[in-house]
C-alpha positions in Angstrom: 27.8 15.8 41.8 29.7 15.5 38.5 27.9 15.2 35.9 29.4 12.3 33.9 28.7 10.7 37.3 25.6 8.3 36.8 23.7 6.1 39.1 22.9 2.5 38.2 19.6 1.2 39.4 21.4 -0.5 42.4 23.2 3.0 43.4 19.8 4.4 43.1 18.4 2.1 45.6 21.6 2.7 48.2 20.3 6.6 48.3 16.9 6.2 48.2 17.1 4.3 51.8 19.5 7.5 52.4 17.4 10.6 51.1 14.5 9.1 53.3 16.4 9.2 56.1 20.3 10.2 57.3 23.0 9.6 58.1 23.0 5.5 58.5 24.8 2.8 59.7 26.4 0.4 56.6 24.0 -2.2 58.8 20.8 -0.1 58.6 21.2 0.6 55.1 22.0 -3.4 54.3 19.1 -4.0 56.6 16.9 -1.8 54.4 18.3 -2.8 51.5 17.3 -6.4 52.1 13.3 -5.3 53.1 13.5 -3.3 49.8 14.8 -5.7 47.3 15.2 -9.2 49.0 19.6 -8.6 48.7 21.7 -10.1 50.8 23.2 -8.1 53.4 26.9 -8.4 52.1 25.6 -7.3 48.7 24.1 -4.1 50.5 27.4 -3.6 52.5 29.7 -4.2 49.1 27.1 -1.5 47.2 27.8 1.1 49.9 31.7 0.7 50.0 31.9 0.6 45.9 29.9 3.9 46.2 32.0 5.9 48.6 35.0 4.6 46.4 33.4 6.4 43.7 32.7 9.4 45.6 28.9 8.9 45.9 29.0 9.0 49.6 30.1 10.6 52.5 30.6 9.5 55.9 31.3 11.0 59.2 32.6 8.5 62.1 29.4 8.1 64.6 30.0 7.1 68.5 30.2 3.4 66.7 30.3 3.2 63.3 30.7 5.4 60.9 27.4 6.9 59.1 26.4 7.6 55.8 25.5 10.5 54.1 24.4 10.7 50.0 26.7 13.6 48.7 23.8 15.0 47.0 20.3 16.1 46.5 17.7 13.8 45.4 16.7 16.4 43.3 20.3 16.6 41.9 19.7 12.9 40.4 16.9 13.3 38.8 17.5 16.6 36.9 20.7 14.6 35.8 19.2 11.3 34.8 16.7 13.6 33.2 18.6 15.5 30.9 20.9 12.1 30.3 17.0 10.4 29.2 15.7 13.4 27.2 19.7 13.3 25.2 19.6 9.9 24.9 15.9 9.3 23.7 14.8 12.5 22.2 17.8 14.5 21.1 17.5 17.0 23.8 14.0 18.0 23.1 11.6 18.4 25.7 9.3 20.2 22.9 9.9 16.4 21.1 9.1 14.5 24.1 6.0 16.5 24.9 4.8 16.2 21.7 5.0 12.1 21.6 3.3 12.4 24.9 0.4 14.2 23.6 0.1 12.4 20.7 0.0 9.3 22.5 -2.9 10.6 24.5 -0.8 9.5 27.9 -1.5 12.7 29.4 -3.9 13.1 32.2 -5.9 16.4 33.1 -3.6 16.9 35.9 -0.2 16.1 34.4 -1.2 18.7 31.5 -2.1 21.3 34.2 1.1 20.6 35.6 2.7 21.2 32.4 1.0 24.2 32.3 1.6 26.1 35.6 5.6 24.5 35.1 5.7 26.6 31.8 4.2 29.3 33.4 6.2 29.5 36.6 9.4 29.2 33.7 7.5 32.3 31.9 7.6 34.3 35.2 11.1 33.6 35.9 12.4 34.7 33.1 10.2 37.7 32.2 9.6 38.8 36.1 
């Protein structure tokens, strides 16, 4: 996925419904869509053509319709809207953003042991 490629909150919602389950229908995603967020089905179906304009999705033609695919990882998304939050809010820094974390005393037990055995799989990687 490019990476000046962003998703808005609305995109995000159209792949959600897809990462949890391909390839769909435009119908099934409006459908879930709708029990997600209350939108009308013609918003759902005008979201999904906008986004394959954009190159967001993928389709293949299906016995009756054609069905969706997202055109990238989940994983993908995040590690992009990451980076674009930790520029945005803290100059880059995830040394910054973990420190106003910790100062703010927001951290449980477990997020700081995740922290922990994250920085430690990162040692290994690059020492190993």
């Amino acid at each position: 996925m490019d990476d000046k490629l962003r998703l808005t909150n609305t995109e995000w919602e159209v792949c959600e419904c897809l990462w949890e389950r391909a390839p769909l229908t435009i119908t099934q995603i409006a459908r879930r869509l709708t029990e997600r967020t209350g939108w009308t089905k013609s918003t759902g179906e005008t979201l999904v053509r906008r986004m394959e304009e954009k190159g967001l999705l993928r389709w293949e033609q299906g016995p009756r319709a054609k069905l969706y695919y997202p055109k990238f990882k989940r994983e993908e998304a995040a590690l992009r809207e990451t980076r674009g939050f930790l520029r945005k809010v803290f100059g880059g820094s995830v040394g910054l953003m973990v420190s106003a974390m910790a100062e703010s005393e927001d951290l449980s037990q477990e997020e700081i042991d995740e922290l922990y055995a994250a920085l430690k799989k990162l040692e290994e990687k690059r020492h190993g």
